[in-house]
LORO-202563 format. One record per residue (C-alpha): y, x negated, z negated. Coordinates in steps of 0.1 Angstrom, whole numbers, plus 5000, padded with zeros to 4 digits. Layout:
BEGIN
YXZ/...
***
This chain:
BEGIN
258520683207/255020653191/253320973188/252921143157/249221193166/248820853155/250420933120/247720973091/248621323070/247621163039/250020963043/252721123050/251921393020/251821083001/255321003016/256421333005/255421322973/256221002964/259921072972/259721372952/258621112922/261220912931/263921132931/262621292895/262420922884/265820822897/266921162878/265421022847/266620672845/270320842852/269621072825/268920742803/272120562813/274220852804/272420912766/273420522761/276620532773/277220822755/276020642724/277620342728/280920502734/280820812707/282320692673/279520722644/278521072632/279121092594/275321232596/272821052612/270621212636/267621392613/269221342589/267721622561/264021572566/261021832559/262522102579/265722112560/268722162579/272922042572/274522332564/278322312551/278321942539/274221962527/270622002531/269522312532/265422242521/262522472523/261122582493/258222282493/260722002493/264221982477/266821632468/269321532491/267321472519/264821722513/261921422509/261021492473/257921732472/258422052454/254522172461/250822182442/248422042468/245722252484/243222342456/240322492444/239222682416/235422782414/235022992444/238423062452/240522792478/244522822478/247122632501/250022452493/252122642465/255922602463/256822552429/257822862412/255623062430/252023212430/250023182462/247623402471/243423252477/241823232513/239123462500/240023832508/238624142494/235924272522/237124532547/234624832534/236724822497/239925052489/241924712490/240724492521/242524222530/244524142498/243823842482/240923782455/242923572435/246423382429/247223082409/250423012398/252222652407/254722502382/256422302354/254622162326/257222062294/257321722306/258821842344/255921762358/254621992390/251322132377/248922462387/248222692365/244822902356/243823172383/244323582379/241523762395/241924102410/240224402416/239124472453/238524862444/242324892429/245324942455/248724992452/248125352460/245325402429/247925172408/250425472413/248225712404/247525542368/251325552358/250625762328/247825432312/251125222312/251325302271/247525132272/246824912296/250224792310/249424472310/246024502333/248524792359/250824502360/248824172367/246824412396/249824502410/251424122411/248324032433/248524282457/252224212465/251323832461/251223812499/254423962510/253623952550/250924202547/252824462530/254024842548/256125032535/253525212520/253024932498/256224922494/257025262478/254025242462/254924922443/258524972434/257025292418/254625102395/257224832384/259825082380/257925282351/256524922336/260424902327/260625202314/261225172278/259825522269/256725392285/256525092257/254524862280/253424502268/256324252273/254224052291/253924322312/257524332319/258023982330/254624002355/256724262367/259824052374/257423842395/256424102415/259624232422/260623892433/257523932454/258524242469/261524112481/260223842502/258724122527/260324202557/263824422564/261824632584/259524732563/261724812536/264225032560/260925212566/260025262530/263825342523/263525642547/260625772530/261525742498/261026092483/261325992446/264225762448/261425462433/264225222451/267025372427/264325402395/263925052395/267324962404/268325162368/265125042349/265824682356/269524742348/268024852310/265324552307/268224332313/269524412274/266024342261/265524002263/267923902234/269423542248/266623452272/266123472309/263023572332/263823372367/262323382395/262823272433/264523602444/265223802413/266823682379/267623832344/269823712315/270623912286/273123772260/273623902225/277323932218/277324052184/276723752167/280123642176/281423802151/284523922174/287224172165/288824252191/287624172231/284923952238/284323782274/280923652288/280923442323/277723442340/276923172367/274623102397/274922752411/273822662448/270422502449/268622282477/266922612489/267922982491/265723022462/266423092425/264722812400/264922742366/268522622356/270222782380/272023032357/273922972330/275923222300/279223162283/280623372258/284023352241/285823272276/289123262295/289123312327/286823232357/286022882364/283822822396/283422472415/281922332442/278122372433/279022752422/277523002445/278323342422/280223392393/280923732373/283523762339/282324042320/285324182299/284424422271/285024572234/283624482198/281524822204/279324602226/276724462211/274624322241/274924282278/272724212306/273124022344/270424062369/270523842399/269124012433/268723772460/269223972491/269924332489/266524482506/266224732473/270024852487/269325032519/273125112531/273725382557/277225292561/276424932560/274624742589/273324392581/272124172614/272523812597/269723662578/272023532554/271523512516/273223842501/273123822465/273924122449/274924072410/274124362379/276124392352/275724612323/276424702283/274824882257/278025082254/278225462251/279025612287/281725782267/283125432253/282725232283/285325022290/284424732304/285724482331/284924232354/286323972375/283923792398/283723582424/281323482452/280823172477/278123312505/275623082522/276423142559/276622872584/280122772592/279122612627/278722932638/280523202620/283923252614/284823512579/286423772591/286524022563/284824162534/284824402509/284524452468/282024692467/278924862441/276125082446/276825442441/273325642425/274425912436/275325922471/272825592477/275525402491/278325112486/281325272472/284525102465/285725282438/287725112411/287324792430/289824562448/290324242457/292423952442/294523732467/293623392465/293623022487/290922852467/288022942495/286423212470/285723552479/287523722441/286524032430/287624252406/286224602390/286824862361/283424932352/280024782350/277024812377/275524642405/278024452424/278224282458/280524202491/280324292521/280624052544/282124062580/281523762603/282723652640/280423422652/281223152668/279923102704/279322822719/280622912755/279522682779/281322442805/282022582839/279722512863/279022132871/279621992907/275822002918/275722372909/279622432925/278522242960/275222382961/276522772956/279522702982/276522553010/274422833003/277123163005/278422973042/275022893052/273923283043/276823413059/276723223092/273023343089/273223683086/276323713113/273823493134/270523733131/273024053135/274423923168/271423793183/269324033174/269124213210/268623883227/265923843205/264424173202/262324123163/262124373137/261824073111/265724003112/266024333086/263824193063/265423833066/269123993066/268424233032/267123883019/270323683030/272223953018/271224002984/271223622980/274523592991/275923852964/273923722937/275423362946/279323552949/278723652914/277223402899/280223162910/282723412900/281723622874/278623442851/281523312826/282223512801/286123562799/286123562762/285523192761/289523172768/290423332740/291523172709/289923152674/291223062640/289522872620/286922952590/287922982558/290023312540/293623262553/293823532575/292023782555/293424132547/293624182507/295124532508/292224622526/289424702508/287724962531/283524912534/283124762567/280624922591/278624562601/277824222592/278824092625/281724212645/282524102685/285324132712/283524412734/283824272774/282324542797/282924382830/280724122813/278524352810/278524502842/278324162860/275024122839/273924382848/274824342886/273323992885/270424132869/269724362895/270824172929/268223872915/265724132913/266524252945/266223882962/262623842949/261824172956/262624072996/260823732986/257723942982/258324193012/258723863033/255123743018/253624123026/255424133061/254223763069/250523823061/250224133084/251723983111/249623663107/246623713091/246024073099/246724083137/244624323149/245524583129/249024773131/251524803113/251725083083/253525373098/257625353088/256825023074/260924883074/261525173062/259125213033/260024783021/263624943023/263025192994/260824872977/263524642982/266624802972/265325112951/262524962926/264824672913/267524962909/264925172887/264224852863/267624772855/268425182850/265225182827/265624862807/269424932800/269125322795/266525262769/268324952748/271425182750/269625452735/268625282706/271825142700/274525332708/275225382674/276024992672/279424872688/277724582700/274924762720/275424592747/274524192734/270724362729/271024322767/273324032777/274423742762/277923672747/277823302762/277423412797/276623712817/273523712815/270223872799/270023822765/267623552757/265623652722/264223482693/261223392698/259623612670/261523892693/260523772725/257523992730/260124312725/262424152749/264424342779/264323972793/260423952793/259624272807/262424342829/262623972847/260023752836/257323962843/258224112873/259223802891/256123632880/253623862895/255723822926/255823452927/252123482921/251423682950/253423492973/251823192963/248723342973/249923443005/251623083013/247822913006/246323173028/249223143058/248822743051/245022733053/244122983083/246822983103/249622663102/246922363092/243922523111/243722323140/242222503172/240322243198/241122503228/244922523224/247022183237/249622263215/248222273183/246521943186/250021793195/251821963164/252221663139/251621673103/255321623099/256021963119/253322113098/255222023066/258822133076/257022493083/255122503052/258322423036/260222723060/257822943046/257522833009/262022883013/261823273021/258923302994/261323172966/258422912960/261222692951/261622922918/258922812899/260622482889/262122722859/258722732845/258922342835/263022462817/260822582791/259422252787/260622102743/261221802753/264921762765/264721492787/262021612806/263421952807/266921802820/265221692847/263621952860/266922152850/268721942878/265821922904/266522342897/269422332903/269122142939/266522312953/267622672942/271822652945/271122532981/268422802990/270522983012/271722653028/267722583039/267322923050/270322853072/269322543084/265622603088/265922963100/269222913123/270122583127/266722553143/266622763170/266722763203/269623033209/271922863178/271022503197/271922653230/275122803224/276022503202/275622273228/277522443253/280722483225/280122093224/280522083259/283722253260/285222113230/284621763249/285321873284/289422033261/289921673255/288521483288/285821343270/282621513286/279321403275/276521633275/274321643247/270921483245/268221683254/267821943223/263922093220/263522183183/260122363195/259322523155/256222643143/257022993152/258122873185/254522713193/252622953177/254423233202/253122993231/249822963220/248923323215/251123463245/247923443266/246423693239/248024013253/246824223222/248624013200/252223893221/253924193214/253524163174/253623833175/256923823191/258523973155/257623633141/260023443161/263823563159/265023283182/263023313209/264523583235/262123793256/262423573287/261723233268/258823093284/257222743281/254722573298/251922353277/253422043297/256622133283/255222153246/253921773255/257021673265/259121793244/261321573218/259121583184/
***
């Protein structure tokens, strides 16, 4: 047999490597065969593959666009260019929209960071996208010193209303201080006793529309400190500029107002006004969107028809208004709980009628935007906003019974109407487990249980400490692998859905719902997450204590070890992963225990697992700060370690010991790799999951999957297989199994001499060092001595 002192490391690292490139390659190219086959075979989708371009995305049988493109495919530009105006630079404008300059106000005036100027982009007459002149503002004016000026609306309402567009011009900036502060302003601008310019009025439409673009946060913050009920003012004051306008309307991308003058119908008796808002390429409101009927019927929606309402009233009504809200930020429930981001329009409707004389109706009905990929309807609710509790109420509301896929609504009296909507989404639930993930699991919880069994029995004939630390390690593997196999699914998967539409809704029921989102609670779901959670924590917790253990045994050999050292890693091992989990799901349970559906903060619905966030929430995560952090310091620090063990101690060569110049590279490897298996090295693979690109993260998904579902099958074979005890007694079951049947053949000789194995041998002459030594070697007994012309001639 030629000697492996003749082999060249380089090359065999490069043999290494370039299997590992081969196998990742081989991985690829199947990867490839599958995606044709899959195309080849898979009839034609009705839509292609990107399909709605720009960032728009299919949505219930269309593109939904951004605001800067619309048409069917969302390629026709709805945007003014970048541009500049004398000193002041703006970006791309949507249409319909003011943008705010580059150019801030300096951070040592009232109003730093707010824009210097805006500039309107639009429609000339022709249809043609053009920009309009700039408004300049006021860096020593804020929203705050706008509030205080309330009283010079008679005078200058005009100037109070142009300053306060351009501070709410960029909506990401503004607090709910800003907030308040603003609603405040607008609100008395549409307050007729206040007689401001009605110029004024319509900036002020704009910068209501503004308002609403800010965040729901922000606005739940302002909501609670409301004082002055500004929310509710300009809820009521909007209400009344909606009869001012005679027949015209103000829109804009989230608010819109119609007024209609019924008088000059010159109807006796009843008259009937339908109001309409048609879908659009975008969730925003443009020009054309709304239309007025008078002198009506009856309902008529279609396809494109996204709200309608039916006003119903007397010949003592002489005009009546509509305003259009696009989401309902300005209606803070506290019964209500939105968690969607979907469009909730939320429809006013009111006469100049007497209080006393009121008597109108109105019939509406309502077609959300809501994906229907992945939510089912499951209820909703006829509702308007009550002044004075501050709430939905639905009183004097019900709802009609219908099969024409519209949500009908009908109401004796006139005011801000909406419906509460009630969704079940619908989960994707994943397959079961795939056959590399099935076999690897099944190798790994025999190979860990045949290992721990192994270092329990053998641990007298041995005589190590270390088999505690590699037995809490097996251990916690091995239960982490049980319930991953057996409990990761989520058992809701098996239950059956109905499909979307409003078949199964309850019409008698009319009750206000308490969230936008409802789910089938699952606790053992939970508490397998949360078991899963914690035993994976505990694995890399031994990981690191394996690392720790490891480099005081080998690198700092002279010194002893820390007093009650097993069981100080004991209280590390099992206790600290046992405080994270308690922390992380004590604290998301305290903030929502008011919420049914606490627990998906924490887990997901899919699987049993930790919730993985969005990625604008992924900073706030339980999944970032309870997992990926803590097991990234550890991998980390075992890296570390593993370099050091590698560089001083298994690829340091010492020219006074036989036996390290006759270990081959090839042995060197295999205990590099030993060591880098009970380090969990193996787990950084799930750093190059995150990779965008799916092929390339497929790959490294499946090269995952190999090297981490059979970790406790390596441990077994590196860590048991390979000793001299498990070799021993194997060979002499061989002997008798073949000696049963007559068929006696002894085994060839069987010298598996590993790293730890040589390494005892080559310091056993240091006295100072054999007994500590001896703890790295759990197969070696305390009689096992070889001679240096045994290591040479023993079976490489």
């Amino acid at each position: 047999m030629v000697s492996c002192r003749a082999c060249n490391p380089r090359l065999l690292v490069a043999l290494v490597f370039g299997l590992l490139m081969t196998i990742v390659l081989g991985l690829a190219i199947w990867r490839l065969v599958i995606r044709i086959q899959r195309e080849a075979i898979a009839p034609p989708s009705s839509i292609p593959i990107e399909f709605c371009q720009n960032g728009g995305t299919w949505q219930n049988g269309r593109c939904l666009c951004t605001e800067e493109w619309k048409g069917w495919r969302c390629t026709i530009a709805n945007f003014c260019e970048n541009s500049t105006y004398m000193s002041y630079t703006f970006a791309r404008i949507p249409v319909g929209r003011y943008g705010p300059s580059l150019q801030t106000c300096d951070k040592n005036t009232p109003n730093a960071g707010s824009p210097l100027a805006i500039r309107l982009c639009g429609l000339s007459l022709y249809g043609e996208i053009e920009l309009q002149d700039v408004k300049k503002g006021n860096c020593d004016e804020n929203l705050e010193t706008l509030e205080g000026k309330i009283d010079d609306i008679p005078t200058e309402s005009e100037s109070i209303s142009n300053h306060t567009q351009i501070l709410t011009s960029d909506a990401s900036i503004l607090t709910a201080e800003n907030i308040t502060s603003a609603t405040e302003v607008v609100g008395q601008i549409f307050n007729a006793s206040r007689n401001a310019a009605p110029e004024a009025k319509r900036v002020a439409v704009t910068t209501v529309s503004q308002i609403l673009d800010a965040s729901e946060d922000v606005f739940q913050r302002a909501a609670a400190a409301d004082n002055d009920d500004s929310f509710a003012t300009l809820i009521e004051q909007m209400e009344s500029y909606s009869l001012s306008l005679g027949d015209e309307s103000v829109v804009e991308p989230n608010v819109a107002v119609q007024s209609v003058n019924i008088s000059s119908e010159g109807s006796l008796g009843s008259t009937s006004v339908r109001f309409s808002v048609e879908k659009g390429s975008s969730d925003s409101l443009v020009s054309g969107s709304t239309s007025v009927e008078t002198n009506v019927d009856s309902l008529n929606p279609n396809d494109r028809t996204e709200l309608q309402i039916l006003l119903n009233t007397t010949k003592n009504a002489q005009t009546c208004g509509f305003v259009v809200y696009q989401n309902s930020k300005l209606f803070q429930s506290k019964t209500f709980i939105a968690k969607s981001n979907f469009s909730q329009k939320i429809i006013s409707c009111t006469t100049d009628e007497n209080e006393q004389d009121q008597s109108a109706s109105v019939e509406m009905v309502f077609s959300p935007k809501y994906n229907q990929r992945e939510f089912q309807l499951h209820y909703y609710a006829c509702v308007h906003w009550n002044f004075l509790t501050k709430d939905w109420d639905t009183y004097g509301c019900h709802k009609d019974r219908t099969t024409d896929g519209f949500l009908h609504c009908r109401c004796n009296h006139t005011t801000n109407f909406a419906v509460l909507l009630t969704f079940k989404k619908d989960y994707q639930y994943p397959e079961s487990l795939n056959v590399i993930s099935n076999i690897g699991c099944a190798l790994s919880i025999a190979g860990l249980v045949l290992t721990i069994i192994f270092q329990i029995l053998t641990r007298k004939v041995r005589k190590t400490s270390i088999t505690w630390v590699l037995v809490s390690l097996c251990t916690s593997m091995l239960i982490f692998n049980l319930l991953f196999v057996f409990g990761i699914e989520n058992s809701n998967k098996n239950l059956q859905t109905s499909d979307s539409g409003t078949v199964n809704i309850d019409f008698d029921n009319n009750e206000i719902p308490a969230t936008d989102t409802i789910g089938i609670p699952n606790p053992t779901c939970t508490a397998i997450a949360i078991l899963l959670h914690y035993f994976l924590l505990v694995t890399f917790a031994w990981n690191g204590l394996s690392a720790t253990q490891l480099y005081f045994l080998l690198i700092r050999t002279m010194k002893p070890l820390p007093r009650h050292f097993i069981l100080f890693i004991s209280l590390i091992g099992w206790g600290v992963p046992a405080i994270v989990v308690a922390i992380t799901v004590g604290i998301i349970y305290s903030q929502n225990r008011k919420d049914s559906q606490w627990e998906l903060d924490y887990r997901q619905e899919e699987i049993c697992w930790l919730a993985i966030p969005e990625s604008n929430d992924f900073i706030k995560s339980p999944f970032l700060w309870s997992f990926i952090i803590p097991i990234t310091f550890i991998l980390i620090g075992n890296v570390v370690i593993l370099i050091i063990i590698t560089v001083k101690v298994l690829w340091k060569n010492n020219q006074n010991l036989t036996s390290t110049k006759k270990l081959s590279s090839i042995k060197k490897i295999i205990s590099t790799f030993s060591i880098a298996v009970v380090f969990g090295i193996t787990w950084i693979l799930a750093y190059f999951m995150l990779i965008k690109n799916d092929d390339i993260r497929l790959v490294f998904s499946y090269v995952f999957c190999i090297f981490n579902t059979t970790q406790g099958l390596q441990i077994f074979i590196l860590y048991t297989v390979r000793t001299k005890i498990f070799l021993s007694e194997a060979s002499k079951v061989w002997k008798s199994l073949s000696s049963s049947t007559g068929r006696v053949k002894s085994l060839p000789a069987m010298t598996p001499l590993r790293l730890r194995v040589r390494m005892y041998n080559m310091l056993r002459s240091i006295p100072a060092l054999h007994e500590r030594f001896r703890l790295l070697e759990p197969s070696v007994s305390e009689d096992l001595t070889l001679s240096e012309s045994d290591l040479a001639n023993s079976n490489i």
